[in-house]
N, C-alpha and C positions, 0 to 999 in steps of 0.2 A: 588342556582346557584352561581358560582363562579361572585367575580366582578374585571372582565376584566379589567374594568377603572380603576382600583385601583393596578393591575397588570403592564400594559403596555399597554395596549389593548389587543383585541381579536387575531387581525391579525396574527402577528408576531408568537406565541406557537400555534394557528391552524398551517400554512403555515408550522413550521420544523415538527410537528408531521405527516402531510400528506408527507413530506418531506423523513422522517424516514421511509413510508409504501412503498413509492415509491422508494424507494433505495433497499428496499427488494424485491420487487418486480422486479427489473433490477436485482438485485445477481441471483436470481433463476432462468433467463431467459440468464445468461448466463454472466453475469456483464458489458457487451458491453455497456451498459446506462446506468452503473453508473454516469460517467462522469455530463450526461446531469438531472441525476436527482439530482446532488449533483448544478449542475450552477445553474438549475431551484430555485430550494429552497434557495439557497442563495439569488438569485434577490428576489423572494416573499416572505422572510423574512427578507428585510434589513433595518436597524438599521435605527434609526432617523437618522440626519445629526448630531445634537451634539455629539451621541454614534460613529456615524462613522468615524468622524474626528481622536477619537480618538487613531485609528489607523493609519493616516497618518504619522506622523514622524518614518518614518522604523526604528526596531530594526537592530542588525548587522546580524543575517542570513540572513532575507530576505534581507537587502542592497546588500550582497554577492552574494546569488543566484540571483538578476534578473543582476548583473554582468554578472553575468556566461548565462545567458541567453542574455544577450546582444554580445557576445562572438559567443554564437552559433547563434544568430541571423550575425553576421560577416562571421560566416566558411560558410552562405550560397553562398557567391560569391566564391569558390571554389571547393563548393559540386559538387561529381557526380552524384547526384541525386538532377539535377536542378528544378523539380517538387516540392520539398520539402514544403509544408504549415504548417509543424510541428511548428518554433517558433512563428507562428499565436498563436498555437493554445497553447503554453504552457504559453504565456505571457496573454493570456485571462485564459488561465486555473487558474491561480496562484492568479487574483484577485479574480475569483469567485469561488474559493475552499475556499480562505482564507477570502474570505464573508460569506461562509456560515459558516464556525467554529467560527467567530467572534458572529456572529446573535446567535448559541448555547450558546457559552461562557456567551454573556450580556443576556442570561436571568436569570430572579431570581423568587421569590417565589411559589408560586404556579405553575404559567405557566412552571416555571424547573423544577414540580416533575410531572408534566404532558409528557413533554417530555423524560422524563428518562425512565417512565413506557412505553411510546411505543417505545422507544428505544431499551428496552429488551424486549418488547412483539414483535418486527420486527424479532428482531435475532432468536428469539424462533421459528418463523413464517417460518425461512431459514432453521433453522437445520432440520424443522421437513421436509420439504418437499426435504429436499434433504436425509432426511433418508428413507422416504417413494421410490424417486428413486432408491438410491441405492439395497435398500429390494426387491422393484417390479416391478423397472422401468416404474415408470406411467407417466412418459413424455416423454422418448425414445420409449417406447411402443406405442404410437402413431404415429409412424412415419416406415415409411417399412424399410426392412432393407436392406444393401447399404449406401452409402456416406451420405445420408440423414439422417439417422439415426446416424452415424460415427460423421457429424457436430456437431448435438445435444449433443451428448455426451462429443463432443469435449468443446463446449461451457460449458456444463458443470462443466468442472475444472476451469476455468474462476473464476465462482461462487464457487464453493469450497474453491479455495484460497482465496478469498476474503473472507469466513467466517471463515477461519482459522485466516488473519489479525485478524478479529475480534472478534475470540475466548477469549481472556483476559479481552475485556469488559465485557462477559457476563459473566462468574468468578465473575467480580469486582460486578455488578449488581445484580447479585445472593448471595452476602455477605452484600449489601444495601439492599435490598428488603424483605430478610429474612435472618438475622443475626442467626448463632450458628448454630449447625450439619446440621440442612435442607439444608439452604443456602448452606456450603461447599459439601453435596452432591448431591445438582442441580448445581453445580460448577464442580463436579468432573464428574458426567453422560455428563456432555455439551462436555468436551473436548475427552472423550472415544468415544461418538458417533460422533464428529468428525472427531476422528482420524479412527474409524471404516470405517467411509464414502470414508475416502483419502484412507484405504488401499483398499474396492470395486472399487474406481475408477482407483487403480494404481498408484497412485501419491505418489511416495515416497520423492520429494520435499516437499508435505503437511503435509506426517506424520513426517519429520524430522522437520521442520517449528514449530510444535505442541508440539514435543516433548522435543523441544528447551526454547520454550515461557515456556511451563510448568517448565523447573528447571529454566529458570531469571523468572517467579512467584514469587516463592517462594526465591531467593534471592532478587528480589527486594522489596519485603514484608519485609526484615530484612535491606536493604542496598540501599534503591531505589536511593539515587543521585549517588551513586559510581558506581552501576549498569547502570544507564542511560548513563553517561561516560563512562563506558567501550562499550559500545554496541556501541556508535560513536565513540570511536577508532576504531572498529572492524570492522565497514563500512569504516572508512579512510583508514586502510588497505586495505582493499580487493578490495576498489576503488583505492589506488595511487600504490597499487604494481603487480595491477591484469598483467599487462603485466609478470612479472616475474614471477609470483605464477601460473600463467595458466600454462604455458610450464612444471613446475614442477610438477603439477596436469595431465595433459594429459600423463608424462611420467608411472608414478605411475598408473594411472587409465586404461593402455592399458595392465600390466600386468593381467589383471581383467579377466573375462569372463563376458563381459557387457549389459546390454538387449538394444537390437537396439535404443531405444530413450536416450543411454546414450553415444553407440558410438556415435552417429549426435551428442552432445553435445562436444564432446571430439574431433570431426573433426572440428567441428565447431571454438571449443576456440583457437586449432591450424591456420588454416588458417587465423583468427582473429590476432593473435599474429603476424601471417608473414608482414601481411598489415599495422600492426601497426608499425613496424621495419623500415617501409618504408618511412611513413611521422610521425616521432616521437613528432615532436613539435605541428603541428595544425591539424596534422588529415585531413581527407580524407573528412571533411563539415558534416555538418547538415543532418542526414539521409543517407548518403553515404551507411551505411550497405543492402540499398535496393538496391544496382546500382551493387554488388557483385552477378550479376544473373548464375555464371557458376554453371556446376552442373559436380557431380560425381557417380560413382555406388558405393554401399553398399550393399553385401549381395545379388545383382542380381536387385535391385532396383535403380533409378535413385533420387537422393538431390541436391537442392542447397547447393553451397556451405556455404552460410549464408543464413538463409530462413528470412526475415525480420532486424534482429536482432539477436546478438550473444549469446544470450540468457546468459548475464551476463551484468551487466551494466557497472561495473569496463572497462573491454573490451572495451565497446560501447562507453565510454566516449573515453577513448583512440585512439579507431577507428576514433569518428569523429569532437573531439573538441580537442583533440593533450591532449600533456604535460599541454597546457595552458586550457584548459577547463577541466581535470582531478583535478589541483589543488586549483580551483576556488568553483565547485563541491565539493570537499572535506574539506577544508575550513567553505563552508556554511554551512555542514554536522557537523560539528566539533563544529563549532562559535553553532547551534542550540540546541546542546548534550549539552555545558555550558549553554546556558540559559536556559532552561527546568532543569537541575540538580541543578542548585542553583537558583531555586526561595524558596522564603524563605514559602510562605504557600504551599508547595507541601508536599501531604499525604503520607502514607505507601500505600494505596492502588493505588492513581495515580501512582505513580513512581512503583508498581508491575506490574500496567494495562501499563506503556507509554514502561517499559523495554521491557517486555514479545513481545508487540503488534510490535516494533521497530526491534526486534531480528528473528522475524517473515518475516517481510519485508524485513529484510538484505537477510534470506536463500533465500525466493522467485529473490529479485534482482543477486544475486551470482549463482543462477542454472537455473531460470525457462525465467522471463521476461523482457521483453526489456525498456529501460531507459525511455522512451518518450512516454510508453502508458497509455493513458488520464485517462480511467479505473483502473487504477494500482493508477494513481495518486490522483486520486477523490476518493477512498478505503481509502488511508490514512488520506486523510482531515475526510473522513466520520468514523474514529477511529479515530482522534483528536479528535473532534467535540464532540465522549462517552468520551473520555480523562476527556476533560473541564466539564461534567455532574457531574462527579466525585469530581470533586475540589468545592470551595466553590463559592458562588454566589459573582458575582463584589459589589454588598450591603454589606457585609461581610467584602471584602476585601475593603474597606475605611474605614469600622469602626474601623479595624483594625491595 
């Protein structure tokens, strides 16, 4: 029997590894609880008080970003969409995503090969049941068909993308676990099955996503801190220029012959773009993109003209934190790409796994989803979180 006491206790490595089951569990069900299974496990894995302190003196992203969230906490007294409980929920969000990445990070010995192993035993757990869907649909298949069925499925992609995020840890895991040909080719079936999954579902956001992470893999295997810099230049682009690159994008992408979920994308960035022209500096508040309820036809069908969200975040910033919450956002994006590229014990395989996973997330925020969704955001803490597994235990790092 392992001796806990000699570890840290028992608590702490049970609590992320039921942590790890339960996140997989909310993917497959549609990833709408990730969120609360990533806050849960944070609070019932959290660190002594001496460990936790140790993250009180903010590094500079985080000082940046809860700026910028202090920012958008401000655009609320101008929002049109006075409803808004979002900076509630992203300024609780942000401590306890970043509790429970910290609670992974400080574990060490034993209790951290304990969590790695169900870490990739969870993923394995996701790919297989959403291959199984895709094959024979044994969760939509329980449902009649109609909207009910159309939800599920819809919900679906949710969890998709999110195992796509998290396709590069299980790569990295699969080169730990079983080093030399095995490993690289349960590394290379992980991401074909997949990408096989996103093109059943349709999602060509996923399979570009996938096929994205897959060549920075294998650059950041050769180049990880240059690689991790370029990938947050590429988000500071696409977030401080999105107002000019969209309009150039929708011009180009209209010459197309487009499938209906890429017109609504194209209609969307535009009308985006117009509103944005309108209040350039602060933006239209906190959430504003829900208050945008007019609608238009397409193809004999009636849309909003924003349904939530502009489904790019660049945009979204734009839209509803102006010039000044686009540059703030950007910044802390920027300030976090430096410190993650030059830490000085970052591996070849983090800096494969952090590029690949990060590049990922860019395509998803630039095509598919909205800036402020809690889900989206508690996906990336829960791929930090494999990130830190990856790197060497904090015992390590003092010795060293």
């Amino acid at each position: 029997m392992w001796q806990w006491s000699e570890e840290q206790g028992w608590r702490r490595p049970l609590a992320i590894s039921f942590g790890f089951v339960l996140i997989a569990v909310f993917v497959i069900a549609g990833a709408m609880g990730v969120a609360a299974g990533v806050a849960l496990t944070g609070l019932l894995a959290i660190p002594s008080w001496t460990r936790l302190k140790s993250i009180l003196p903010l590094e500079l992203p985080m000082a940046i970003f809860l700026v910028f969230i202090a920012w958008a906490w401000i655009s609320m007294r101008w929002t049109t969409y006075p409803q808004s409980d979002q900076a509630w929920k992203m300024a609780l969000g942000v401590l306890l995503y970043s509790m429970f990445a910290f609670a992974v990070f400080s574990l060490r010995g034993k209790a951290r090969l304990l969590v790695l192993y169900v870490a990739a035993a969870s993923l394995a757990l996701i790919l297989l049941v959403y291959f199984l869907e895709a094959a024979f649909g044994v969760i939509s298949n329980m449902y009649a068909e109609g909207l009910p069925r159309q939800e599920k499925l819809r919900d679906a992609t949710r969890g998709i993308s999110a195992l796509v995020i998290a396709a590069p840890c299980a790569w990295a895991f699969s080169h730990i676990l079983m080093p030399g040909w095995r490993g690289n080719a349960i590394a290379v079936s992980f991401g074909l099955i997949a990408f096989w999954i996103s093109w059943r579902f349709d999602l060509s956001s996923a399979m570009l996503a996938l096929f994205i992470a897959g060549i920075l893999f294998a650059l950041g295997w050769f180049f990880p801190r240059t690689i991790i810099l370029l990938v947050g230049l590429a988000a500071v682009f696409m977030f401080m220029l999105a107002p000019i690159v969209a309009p150039i994008a929708v011009d180009i992408l209209r010459s197309f012959d487009l499938p209906l979920s890429w017109e609504q994308r194209v209609d969307i960035w535009q009308f985006a773009s117009e509103r944005i022209a309108e209040r350039p500096m602060i933006g239209w508040g906190l959430d504003a993109s829900r208050s945008f309820d007019s609608t238009y036809i397409l193809h004999k069908l009636e849309f909003a003209r924003i349904p939530l969200h502009p489904h790019n975040v660049g945009l979204q910033l734009w839209l509803e934190t102006g010039l000044i919450g686009a540059i703030l956002f950007s910044t802390a994006t920027i300030a976090l790409a430096i410190r993650v590229s030059s830490s000085w014990n970052l591996s070849r395989l983090q800096g494969a796994t952090i590029s690949a996973s990060s590049s990922a997330i860019l395509v998803f925020s630039t095509l598919t989803y909205g800036a402020w969704q809690e889900w989206f955001w508690a996906s990336a803490a829960w791929v930090a979180a494999m990130c830190f597994l990856l790197g060497p235990p904090p015992d390590e790092l003092v010795k060293s």
